[in-house]
C-alpha positions in Angstrom: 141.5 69.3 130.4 141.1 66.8 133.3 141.0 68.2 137.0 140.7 66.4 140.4 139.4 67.6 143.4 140.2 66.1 147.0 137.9 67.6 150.6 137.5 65.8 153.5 141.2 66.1 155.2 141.5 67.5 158.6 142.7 67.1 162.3 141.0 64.4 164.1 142.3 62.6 167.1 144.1 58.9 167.0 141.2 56.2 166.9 139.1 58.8 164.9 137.9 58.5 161.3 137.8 60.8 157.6 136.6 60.3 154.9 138.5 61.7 152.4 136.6 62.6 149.1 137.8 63.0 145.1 136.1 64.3 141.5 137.5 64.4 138.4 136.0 66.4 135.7 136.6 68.4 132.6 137.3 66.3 129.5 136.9 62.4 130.6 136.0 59.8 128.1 137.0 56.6 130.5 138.7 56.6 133.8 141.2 53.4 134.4 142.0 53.8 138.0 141.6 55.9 140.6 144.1 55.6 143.6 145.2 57.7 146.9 148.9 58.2 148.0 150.3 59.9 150.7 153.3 62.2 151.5 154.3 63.4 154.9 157.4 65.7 155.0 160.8 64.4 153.8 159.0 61.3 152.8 158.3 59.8 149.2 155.2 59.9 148.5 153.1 56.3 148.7 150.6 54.5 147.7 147.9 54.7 149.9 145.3 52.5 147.8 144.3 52.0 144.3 141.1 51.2 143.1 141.3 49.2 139.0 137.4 49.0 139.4 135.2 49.4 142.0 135.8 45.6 143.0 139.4 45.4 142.5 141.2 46.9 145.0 144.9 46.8 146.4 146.4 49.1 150.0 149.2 49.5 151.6 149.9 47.3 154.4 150.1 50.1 156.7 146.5 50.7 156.2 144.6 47.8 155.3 141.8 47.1 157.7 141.5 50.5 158.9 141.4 52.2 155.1 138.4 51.1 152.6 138.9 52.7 149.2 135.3 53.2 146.9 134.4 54.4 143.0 131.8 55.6 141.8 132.3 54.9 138.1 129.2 56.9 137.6 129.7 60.3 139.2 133.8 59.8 138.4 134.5 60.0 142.2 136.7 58.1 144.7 136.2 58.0 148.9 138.6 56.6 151.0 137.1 55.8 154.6 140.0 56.2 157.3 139.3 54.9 160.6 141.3 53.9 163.4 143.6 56.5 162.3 147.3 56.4 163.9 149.6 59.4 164.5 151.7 58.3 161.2 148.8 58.7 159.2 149.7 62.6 159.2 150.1 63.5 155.6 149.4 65.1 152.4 146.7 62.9 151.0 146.5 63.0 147.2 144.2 61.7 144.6 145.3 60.1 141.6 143.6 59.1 138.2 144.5 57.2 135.0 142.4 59.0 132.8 141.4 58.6 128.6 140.1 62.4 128.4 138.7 61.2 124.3 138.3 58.0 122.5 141.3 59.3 120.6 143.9 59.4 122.8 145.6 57.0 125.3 145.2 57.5 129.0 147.4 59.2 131.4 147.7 59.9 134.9 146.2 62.8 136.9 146.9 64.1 140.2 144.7 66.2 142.5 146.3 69.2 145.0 146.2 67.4 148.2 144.3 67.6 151.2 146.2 67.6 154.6 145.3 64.7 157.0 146.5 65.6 160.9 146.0 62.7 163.5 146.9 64.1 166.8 145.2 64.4 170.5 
């Protein structure tokens, strides 16, 4: 059993910053990728930014320059530092993980509950 965990959403005005905060845990032999997406309300949800290690690192280019994604391969943990944050930021922000829970058996992907993000004066 693998579960993820996401804190750090909450109303801040335009120009502000989060930082948005996930852990996995439970049964984790390896994690692959960890990633954040995004849904606001009658929207798909997105792909925020993804993090393959914690040196290879893709984002959407709605976000790039404002948005840093970070692993901590250690403590299985993912930030993603918002600043400069716009209006259309406001979503659902979700944490994502490809995760091998045993030596045994391939890795899958994991999704965390979701932590609302507001940017609004």
């Amino acid at each position: 059993q693998v579960q993820l965990v996401e804190s750090g959403g909450g109303l801040v005005q335009p120009g502000g910053s989060l930082r948005l905060s996930c852990a996995a845990s439970g049964s984790i032999f390896s994690i692959n990728s960890m990633a954040w997406y995004r849904q606001a309300p009658g929207k798909p949800r997105d792909l925020v930014a993804a993090a393959t290690t914690d040196s290879l690192t893709n984002y959407a280019d709605s976000v790039k320059g404002r948005f840093t994604i970070s692993r901590d391969n250690a403590k299985n943990t993912v930030t993603l530092q918002m600043n400069s944050l716009k209006p259309e930021d406001t979503a659902v922000y979700y944490c994502n993980a490809d995760v091998q829970s045993t030596k045994w058996r391939p890795s899958r992907g994991y999704w965390g509950q979701g932590t609302q993000v507001t940017v609004s004066s």
